[in-house]
PDBQT receptor file of N, H, CA, C and O in Angstrom, charges set to zero:
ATOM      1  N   UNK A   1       0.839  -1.199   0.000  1.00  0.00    +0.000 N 
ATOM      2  CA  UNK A   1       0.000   0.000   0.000  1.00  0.00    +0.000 C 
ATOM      3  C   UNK A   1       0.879   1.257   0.000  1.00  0.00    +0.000 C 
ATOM      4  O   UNK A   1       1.658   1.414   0.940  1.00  0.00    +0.000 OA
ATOM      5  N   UNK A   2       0.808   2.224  -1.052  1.00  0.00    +0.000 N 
ATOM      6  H   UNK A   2       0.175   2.096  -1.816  1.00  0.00    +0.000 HD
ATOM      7  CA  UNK A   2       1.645   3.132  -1.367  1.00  0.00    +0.000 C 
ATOM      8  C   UNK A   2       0.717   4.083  -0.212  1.00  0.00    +0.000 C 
ATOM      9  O   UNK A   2       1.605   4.295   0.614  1.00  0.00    +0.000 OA
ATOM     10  N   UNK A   3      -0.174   4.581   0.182  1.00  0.00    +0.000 N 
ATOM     11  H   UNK A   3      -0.895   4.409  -0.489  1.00  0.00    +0.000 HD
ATOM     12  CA  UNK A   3      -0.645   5.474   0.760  1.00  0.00    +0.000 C 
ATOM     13  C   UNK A   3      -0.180   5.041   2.761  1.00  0.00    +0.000 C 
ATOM     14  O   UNK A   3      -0.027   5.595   3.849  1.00  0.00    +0.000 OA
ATOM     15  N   UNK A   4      -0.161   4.262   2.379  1.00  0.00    +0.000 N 
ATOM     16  H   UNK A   4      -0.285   3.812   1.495  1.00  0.00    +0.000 HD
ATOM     17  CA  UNK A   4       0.663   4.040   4.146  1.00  0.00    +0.000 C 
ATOM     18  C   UNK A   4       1.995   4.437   3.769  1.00  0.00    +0.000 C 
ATOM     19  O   UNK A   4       2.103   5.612   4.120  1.00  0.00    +0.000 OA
ATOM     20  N   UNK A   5       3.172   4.007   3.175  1.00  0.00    +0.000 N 
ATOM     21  H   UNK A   5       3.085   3.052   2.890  1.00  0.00    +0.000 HD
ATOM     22  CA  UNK A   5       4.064   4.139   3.229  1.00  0.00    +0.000 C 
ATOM     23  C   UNK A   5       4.349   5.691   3.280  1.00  0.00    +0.000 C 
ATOM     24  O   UNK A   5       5.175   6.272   3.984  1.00  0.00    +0.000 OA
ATOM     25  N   UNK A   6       3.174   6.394   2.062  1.00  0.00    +0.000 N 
ATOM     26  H   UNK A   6       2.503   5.922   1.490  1.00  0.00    +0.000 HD
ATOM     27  CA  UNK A   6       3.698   7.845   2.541  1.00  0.00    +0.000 C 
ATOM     28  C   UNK A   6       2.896   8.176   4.229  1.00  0.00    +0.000 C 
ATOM     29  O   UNK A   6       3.357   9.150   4.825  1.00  0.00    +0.000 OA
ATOM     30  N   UNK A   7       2.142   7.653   4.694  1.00  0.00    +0.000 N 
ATOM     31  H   UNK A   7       1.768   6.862   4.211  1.00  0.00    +0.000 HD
ATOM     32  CA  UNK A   7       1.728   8.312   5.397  1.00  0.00    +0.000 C 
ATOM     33  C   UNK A   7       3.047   8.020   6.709  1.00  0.00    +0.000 C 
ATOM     34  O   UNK A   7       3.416   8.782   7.602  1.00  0.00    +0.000 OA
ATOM     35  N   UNK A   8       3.393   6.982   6.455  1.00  0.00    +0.000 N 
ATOM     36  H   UNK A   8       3.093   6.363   5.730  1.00  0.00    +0.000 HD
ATOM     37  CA  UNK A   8       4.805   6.676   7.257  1.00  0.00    +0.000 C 
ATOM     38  C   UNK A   8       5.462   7.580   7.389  1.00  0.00    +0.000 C 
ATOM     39  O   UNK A   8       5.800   8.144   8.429  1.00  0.00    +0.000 OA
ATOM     40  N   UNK A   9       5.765   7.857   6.092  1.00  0.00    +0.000 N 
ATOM     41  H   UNK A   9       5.490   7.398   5.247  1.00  0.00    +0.000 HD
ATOM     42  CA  UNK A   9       7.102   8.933   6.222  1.00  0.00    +0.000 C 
ATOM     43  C   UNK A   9       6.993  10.465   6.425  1.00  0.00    +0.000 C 
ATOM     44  O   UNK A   9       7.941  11.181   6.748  1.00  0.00    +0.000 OA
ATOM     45  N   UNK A  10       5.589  10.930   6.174  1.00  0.00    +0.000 N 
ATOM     46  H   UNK A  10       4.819  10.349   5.912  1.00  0.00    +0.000 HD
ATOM     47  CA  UNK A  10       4.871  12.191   6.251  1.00  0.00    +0.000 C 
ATOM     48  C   UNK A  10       5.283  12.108   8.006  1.00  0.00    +0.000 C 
ATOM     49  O   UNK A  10       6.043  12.911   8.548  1.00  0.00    +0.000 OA
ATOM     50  N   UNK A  11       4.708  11.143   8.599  1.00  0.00    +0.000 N 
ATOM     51  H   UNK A  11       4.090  10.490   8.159  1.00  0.00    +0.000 HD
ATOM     52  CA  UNK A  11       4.490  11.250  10.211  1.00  0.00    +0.000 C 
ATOM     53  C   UNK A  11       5.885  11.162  10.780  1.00  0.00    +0.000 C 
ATOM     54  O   UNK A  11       6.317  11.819  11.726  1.00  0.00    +0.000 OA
ATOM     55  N   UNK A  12       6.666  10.058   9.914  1.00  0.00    +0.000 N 
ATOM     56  H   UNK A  12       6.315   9.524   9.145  1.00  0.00    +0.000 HD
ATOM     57  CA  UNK A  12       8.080  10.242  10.800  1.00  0.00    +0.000 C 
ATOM     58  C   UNK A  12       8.855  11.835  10.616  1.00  0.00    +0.000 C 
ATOM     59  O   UNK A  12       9.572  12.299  11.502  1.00  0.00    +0.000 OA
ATOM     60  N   UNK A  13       8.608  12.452   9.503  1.00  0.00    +0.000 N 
ATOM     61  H   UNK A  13       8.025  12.075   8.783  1.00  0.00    +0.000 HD
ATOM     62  CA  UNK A  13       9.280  13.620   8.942  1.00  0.00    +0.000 C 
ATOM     63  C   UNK A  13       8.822  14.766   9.780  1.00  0.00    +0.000 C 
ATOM     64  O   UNK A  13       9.610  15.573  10.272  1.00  0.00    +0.000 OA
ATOM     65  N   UNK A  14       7.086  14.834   9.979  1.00  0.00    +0.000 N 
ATOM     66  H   UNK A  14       6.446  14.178   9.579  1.00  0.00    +0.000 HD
ATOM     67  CA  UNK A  14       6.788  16.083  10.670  1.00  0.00    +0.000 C 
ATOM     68  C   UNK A  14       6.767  15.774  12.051  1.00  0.00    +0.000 C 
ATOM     69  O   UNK A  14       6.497  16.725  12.784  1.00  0.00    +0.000 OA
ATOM     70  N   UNK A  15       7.026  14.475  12.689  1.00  0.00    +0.000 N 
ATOM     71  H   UNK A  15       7.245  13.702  12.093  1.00  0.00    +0.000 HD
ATOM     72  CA  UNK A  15       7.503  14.203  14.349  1.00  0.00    +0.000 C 
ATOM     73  C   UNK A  15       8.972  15.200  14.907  1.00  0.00    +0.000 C 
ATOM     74  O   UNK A  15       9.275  15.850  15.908  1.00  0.00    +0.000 OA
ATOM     75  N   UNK A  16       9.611  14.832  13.554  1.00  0.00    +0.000 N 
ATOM     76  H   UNK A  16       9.364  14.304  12.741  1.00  0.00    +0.000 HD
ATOM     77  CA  UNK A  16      11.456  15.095  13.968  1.00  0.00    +0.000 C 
ATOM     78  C   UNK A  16      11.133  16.615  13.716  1.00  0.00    +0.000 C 
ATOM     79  O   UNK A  16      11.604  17.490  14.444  1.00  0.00    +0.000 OA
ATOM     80  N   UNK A  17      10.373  16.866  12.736  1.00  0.00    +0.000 N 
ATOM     81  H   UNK A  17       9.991  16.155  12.145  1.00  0.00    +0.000 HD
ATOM     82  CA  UNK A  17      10.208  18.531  12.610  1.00  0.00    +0.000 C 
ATOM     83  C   UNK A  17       9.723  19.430  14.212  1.00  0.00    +0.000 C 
ATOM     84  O   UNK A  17      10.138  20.464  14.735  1.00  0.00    +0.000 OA
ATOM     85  N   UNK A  18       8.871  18.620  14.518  1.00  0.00    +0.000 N 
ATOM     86  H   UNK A  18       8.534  17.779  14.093  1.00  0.00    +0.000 HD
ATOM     87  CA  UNK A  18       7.892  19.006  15.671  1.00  0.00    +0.000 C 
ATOM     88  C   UNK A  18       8.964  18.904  16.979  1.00  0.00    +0.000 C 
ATOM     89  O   UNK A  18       9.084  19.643  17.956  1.00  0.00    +0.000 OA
ATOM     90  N   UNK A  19       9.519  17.968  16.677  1.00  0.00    +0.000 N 
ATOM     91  H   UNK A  19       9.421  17.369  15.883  1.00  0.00    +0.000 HD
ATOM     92  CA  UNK A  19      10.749  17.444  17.877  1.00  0.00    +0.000 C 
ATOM     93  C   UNK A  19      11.699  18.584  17.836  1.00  0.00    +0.000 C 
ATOM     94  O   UNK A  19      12.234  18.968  18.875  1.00  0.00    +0.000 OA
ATOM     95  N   UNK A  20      11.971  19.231  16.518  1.00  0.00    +0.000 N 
ATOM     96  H   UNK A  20      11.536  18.919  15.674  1.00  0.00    +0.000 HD
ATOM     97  CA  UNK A  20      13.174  20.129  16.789  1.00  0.00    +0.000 C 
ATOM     98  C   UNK A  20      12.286  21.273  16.936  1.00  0.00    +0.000 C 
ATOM     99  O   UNK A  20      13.027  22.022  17.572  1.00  0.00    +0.000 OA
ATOM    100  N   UNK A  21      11.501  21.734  16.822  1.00  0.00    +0.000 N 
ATOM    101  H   UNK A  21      10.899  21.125  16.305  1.00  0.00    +0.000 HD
ATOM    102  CA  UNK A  21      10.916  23.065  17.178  1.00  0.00    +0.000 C 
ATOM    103  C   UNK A  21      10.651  23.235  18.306  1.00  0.00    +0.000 C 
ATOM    104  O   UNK A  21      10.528  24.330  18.854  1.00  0.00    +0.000 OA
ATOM    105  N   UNK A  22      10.490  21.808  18.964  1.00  0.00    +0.000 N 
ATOM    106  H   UNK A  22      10.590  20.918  18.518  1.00  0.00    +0.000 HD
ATOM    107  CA  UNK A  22       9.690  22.119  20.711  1.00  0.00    +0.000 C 
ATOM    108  C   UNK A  22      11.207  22.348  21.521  1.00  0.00    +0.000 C 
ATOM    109  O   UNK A  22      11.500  22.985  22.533  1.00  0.00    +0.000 OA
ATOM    110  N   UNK A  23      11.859  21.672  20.750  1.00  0.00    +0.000 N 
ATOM    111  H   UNK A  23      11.621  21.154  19.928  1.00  0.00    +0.000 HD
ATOM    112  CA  UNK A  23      13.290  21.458  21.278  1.00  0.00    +0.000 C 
ATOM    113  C   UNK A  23      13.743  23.332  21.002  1.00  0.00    +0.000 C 
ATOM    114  O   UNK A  23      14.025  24.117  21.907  1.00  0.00    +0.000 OA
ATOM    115  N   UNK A  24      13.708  23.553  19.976  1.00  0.00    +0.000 N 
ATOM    116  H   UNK A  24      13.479  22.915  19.240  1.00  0.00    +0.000 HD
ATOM    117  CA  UNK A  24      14.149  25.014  20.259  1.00  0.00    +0.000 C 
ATOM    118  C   UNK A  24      13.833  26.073  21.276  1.00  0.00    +0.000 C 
ATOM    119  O   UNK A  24      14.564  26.856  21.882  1.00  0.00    +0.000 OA
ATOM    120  N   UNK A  25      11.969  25.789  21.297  1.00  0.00    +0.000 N 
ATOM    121  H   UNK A  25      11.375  25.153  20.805  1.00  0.00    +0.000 HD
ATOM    122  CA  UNK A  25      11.499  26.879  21.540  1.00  0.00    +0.000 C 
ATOM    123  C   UNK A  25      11.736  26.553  23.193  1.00  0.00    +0.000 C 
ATOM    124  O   UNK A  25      11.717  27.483  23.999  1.00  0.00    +0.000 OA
ATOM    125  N   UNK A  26      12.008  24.864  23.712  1.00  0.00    +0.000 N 
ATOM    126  H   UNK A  26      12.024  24.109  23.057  1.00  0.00    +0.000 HD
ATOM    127  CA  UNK A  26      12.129  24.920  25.171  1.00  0.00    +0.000 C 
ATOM    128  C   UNK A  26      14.097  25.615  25.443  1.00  0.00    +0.000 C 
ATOM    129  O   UNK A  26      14.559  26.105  26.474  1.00  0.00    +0.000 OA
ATOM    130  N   UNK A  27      14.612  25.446  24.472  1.00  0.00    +0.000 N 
ATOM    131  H   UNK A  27      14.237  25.048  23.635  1.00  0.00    +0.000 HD
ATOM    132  CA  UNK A  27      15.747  25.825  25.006  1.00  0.00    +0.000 C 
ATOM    133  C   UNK A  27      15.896  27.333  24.594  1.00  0.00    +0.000 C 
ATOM    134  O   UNK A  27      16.920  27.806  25.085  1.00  0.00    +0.000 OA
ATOM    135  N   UNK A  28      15.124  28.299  23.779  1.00  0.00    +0.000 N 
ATOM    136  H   UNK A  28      14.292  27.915  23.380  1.00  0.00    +0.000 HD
ATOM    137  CA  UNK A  28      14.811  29.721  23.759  1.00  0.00    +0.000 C 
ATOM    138  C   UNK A  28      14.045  30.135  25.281  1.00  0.00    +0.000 C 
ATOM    139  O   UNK A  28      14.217  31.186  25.899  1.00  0.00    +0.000 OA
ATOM    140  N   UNK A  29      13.120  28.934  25.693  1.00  0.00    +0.000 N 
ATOM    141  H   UNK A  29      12.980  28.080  25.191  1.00  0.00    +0.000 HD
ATOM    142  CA  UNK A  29      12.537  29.869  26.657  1.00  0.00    +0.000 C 
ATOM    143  C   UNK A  29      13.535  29.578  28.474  1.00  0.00    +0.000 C 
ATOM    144  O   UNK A  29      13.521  29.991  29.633  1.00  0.00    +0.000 OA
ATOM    145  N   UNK A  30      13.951  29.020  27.964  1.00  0.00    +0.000 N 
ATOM    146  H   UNK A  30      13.962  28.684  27.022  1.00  0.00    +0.000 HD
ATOM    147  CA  UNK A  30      15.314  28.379  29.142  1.00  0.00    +0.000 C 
ATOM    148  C   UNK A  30      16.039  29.202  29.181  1.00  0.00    +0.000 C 
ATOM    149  O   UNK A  30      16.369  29.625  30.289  1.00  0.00    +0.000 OA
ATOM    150  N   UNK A  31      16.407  29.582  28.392  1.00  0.00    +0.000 N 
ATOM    151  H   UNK A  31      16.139  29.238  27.492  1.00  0.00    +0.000 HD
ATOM    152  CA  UNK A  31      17.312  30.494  28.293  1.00  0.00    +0.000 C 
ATOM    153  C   UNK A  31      16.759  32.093  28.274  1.00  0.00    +0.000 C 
ATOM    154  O   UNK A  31      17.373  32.885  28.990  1.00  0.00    +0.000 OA
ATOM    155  N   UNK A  32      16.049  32.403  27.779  1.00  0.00    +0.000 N 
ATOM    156  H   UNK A  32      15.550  31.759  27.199  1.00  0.00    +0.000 HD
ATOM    157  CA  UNK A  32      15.738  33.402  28.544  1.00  0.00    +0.000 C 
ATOM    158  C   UNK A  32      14.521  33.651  30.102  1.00  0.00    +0.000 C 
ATOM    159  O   UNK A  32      13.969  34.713  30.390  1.00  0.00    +0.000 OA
ATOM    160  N   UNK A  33      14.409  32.487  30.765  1.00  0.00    +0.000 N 
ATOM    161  H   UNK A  33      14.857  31.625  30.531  1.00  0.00    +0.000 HD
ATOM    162  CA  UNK A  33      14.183  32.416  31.644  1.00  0.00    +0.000 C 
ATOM    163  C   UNK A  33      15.628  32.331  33.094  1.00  0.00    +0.000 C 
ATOM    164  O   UNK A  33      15.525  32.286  34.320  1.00  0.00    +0.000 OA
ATOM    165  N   UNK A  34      16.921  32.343  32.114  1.00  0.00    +0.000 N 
ATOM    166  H   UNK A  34      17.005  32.380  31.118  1.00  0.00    +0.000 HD
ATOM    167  CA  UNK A  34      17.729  32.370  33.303  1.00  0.00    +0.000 C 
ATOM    168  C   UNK A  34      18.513  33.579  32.935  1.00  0.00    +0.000 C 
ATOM    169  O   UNK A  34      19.617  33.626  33.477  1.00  0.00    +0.000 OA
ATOM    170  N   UNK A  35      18.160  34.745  32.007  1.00  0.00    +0.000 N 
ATOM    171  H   UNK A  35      17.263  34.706  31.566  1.00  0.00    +0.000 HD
ATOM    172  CA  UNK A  35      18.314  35.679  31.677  1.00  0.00    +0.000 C 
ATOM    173  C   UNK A  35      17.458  36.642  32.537  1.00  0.00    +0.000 C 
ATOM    174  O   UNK A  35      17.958  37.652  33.032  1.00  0.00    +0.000 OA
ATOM    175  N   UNK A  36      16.226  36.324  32.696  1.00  0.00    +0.000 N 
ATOM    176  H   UNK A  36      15.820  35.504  32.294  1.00  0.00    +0.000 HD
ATOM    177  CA  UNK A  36      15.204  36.937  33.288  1.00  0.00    +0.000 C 
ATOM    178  C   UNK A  36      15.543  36.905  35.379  1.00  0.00    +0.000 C 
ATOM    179  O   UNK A  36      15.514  37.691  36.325  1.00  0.00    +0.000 OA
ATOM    180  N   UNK A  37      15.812  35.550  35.125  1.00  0.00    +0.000 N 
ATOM    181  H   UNK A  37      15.835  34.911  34.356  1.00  0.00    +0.000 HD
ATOM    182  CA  UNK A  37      16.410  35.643  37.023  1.00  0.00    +0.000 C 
ATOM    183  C   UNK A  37      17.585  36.092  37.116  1.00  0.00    +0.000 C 
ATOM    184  O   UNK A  37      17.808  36.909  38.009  1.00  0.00    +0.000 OA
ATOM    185  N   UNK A  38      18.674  35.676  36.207  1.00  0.00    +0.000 N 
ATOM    186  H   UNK A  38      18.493  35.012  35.482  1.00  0.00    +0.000 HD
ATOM    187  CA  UNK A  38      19.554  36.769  36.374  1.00  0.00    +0.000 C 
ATOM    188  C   UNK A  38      19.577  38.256  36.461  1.00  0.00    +0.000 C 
ATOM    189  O   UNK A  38      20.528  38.811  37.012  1.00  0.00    +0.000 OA
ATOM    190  N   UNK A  39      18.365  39.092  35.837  1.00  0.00    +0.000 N 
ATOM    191  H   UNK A  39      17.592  38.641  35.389  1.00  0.00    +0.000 HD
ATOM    192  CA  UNK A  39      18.357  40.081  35.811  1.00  0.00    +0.000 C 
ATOM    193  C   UNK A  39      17.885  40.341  36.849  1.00  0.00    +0.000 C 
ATOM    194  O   UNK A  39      18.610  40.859  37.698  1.00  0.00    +0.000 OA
ATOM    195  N   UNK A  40      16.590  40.086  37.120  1.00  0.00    +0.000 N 
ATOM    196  H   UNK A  40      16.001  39.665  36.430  1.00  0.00    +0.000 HD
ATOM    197  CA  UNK A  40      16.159  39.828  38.704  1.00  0.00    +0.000 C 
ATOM    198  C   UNK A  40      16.738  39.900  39.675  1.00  0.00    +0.000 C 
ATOM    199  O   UNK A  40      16.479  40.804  40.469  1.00  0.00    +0.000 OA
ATOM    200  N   UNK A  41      18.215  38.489  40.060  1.00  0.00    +0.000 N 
ATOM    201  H   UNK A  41      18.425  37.754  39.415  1.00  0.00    +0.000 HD
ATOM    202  CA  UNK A  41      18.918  38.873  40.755  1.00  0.00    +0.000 C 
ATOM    203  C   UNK A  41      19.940  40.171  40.758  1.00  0.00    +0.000 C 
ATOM    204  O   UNK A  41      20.265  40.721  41.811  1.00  0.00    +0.000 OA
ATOM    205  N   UNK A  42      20.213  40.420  40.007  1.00  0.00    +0.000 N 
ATOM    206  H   UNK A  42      19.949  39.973  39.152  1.00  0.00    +0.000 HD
ATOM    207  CA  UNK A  42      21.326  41.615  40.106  1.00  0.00    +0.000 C 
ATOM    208  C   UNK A  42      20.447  42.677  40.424  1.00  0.00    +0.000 C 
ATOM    209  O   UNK A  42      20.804  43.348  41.393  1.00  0.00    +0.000 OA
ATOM    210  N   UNK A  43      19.059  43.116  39.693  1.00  0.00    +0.000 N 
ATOM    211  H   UNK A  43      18.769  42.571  38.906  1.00  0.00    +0.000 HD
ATOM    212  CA  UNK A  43      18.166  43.911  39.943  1.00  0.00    +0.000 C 
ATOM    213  C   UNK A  43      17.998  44.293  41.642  1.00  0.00    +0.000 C 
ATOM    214  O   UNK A  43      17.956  45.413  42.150  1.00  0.00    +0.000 OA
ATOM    215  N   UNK A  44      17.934  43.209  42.180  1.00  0.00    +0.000 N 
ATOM    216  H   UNK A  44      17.967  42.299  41.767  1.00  0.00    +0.000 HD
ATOM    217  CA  UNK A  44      17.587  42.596  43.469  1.00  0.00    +0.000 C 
ATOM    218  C   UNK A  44      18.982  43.212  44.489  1.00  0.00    +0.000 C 
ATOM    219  O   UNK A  44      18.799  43.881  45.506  1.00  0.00    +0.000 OA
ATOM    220  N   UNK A  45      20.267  42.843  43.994  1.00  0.00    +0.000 N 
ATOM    221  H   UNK A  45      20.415  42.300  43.167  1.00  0.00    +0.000 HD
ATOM    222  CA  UNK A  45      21.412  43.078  44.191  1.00  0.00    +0.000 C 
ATOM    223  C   UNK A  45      21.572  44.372  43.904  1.00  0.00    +0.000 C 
ATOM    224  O   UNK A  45      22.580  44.784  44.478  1.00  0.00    +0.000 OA
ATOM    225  N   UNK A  46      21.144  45.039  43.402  1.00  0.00    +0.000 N 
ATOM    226  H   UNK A  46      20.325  44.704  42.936  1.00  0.00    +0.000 HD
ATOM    227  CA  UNK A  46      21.506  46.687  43.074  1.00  0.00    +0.000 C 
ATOM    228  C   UNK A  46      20.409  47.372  43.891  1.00  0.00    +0.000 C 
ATOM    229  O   UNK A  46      20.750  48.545  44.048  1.00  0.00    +0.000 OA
ATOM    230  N   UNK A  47      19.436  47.167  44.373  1.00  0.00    +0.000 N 
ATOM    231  H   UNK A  47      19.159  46.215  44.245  1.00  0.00    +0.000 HD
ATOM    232  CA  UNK A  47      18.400  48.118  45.006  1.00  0.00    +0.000 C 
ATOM    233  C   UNK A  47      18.812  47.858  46.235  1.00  0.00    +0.000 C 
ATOM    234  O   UNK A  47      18.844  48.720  47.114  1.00  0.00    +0.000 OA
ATOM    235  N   UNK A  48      19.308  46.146  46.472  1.00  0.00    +0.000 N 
ATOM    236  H   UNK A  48      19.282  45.446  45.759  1.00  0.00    +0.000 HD
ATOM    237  CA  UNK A  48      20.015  46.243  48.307  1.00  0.00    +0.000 C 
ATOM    238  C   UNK A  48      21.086  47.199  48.496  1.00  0.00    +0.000 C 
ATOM    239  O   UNK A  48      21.304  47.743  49.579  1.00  0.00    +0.000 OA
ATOM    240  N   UNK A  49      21.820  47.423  47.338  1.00  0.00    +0.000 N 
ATOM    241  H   UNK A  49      21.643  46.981  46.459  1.00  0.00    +0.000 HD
ATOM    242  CA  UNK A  49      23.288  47.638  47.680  1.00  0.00    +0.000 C 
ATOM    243  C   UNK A  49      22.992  49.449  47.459  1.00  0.00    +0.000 C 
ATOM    244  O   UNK A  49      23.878  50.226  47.816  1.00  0.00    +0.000 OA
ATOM    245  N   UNK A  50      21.418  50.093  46.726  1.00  0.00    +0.000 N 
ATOM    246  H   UNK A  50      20.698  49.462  46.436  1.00  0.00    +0.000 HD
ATOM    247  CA  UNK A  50      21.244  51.249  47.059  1.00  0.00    +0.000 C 
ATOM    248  C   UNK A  50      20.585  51.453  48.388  1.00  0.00    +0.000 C 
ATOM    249  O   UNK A  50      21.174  52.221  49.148  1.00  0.00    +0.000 OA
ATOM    250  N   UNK A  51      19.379  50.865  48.843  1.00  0.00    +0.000 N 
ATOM    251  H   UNK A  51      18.900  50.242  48.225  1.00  0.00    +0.000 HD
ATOM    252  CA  UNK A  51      19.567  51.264  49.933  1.00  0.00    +0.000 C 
ATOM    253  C   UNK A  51      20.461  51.004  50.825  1.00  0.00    +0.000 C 
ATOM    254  O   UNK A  51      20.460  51.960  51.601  1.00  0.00    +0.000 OA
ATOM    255  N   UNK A  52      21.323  50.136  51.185  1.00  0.00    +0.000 N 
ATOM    256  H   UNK A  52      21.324  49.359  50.555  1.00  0.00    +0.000 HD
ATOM    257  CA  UNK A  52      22.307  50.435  51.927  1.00  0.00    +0.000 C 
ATOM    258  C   UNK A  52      23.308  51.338  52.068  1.00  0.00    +0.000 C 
ATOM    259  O   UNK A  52      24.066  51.320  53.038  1.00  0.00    +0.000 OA
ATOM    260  N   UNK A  53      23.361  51.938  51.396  1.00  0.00    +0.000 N 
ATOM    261  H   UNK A  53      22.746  51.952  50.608  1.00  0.00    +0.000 HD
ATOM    262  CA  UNK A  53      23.713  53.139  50.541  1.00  0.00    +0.000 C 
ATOM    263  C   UNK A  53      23.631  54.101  51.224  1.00  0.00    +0.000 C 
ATOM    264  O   UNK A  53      24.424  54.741  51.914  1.00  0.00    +0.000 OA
ATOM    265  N   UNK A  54      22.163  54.195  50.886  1.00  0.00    +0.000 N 
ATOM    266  H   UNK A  54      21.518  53.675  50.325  1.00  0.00    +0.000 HD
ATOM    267  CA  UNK A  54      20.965  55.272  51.313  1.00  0.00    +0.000 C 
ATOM    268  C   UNK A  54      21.480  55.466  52.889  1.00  0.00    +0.000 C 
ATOM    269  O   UNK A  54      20.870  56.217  53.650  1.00  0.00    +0.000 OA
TER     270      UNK A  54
């Protein structure tokens, strides 16, 4: 059956597609999620170190 075989390869092709996009978009949002606490912390670190200041 020619219509399975493509449907085989349609599904294996847009899995690995789907696999690398989730894969990107979790390591885009990883990464700017430790961009975001980093900023946070220093943020955090600069308002202590003004009021102490103060």
């Amino acid at each position: 059956m020619p219509q399975l075989d493509f449907f085989w390869w349609g599904f294996s092709f847009f899995s690995c597609w789907f696999f690398y996009i989730f894969l990107y978009i979790y390591l885009i949002n990883t990464k700017f999620l430790l961009i975001s606490n980093n900023f946070s912390l220093t943020q955090s670190t600069f308002f202590k170190v003004l009021s102490f200041s103060w």
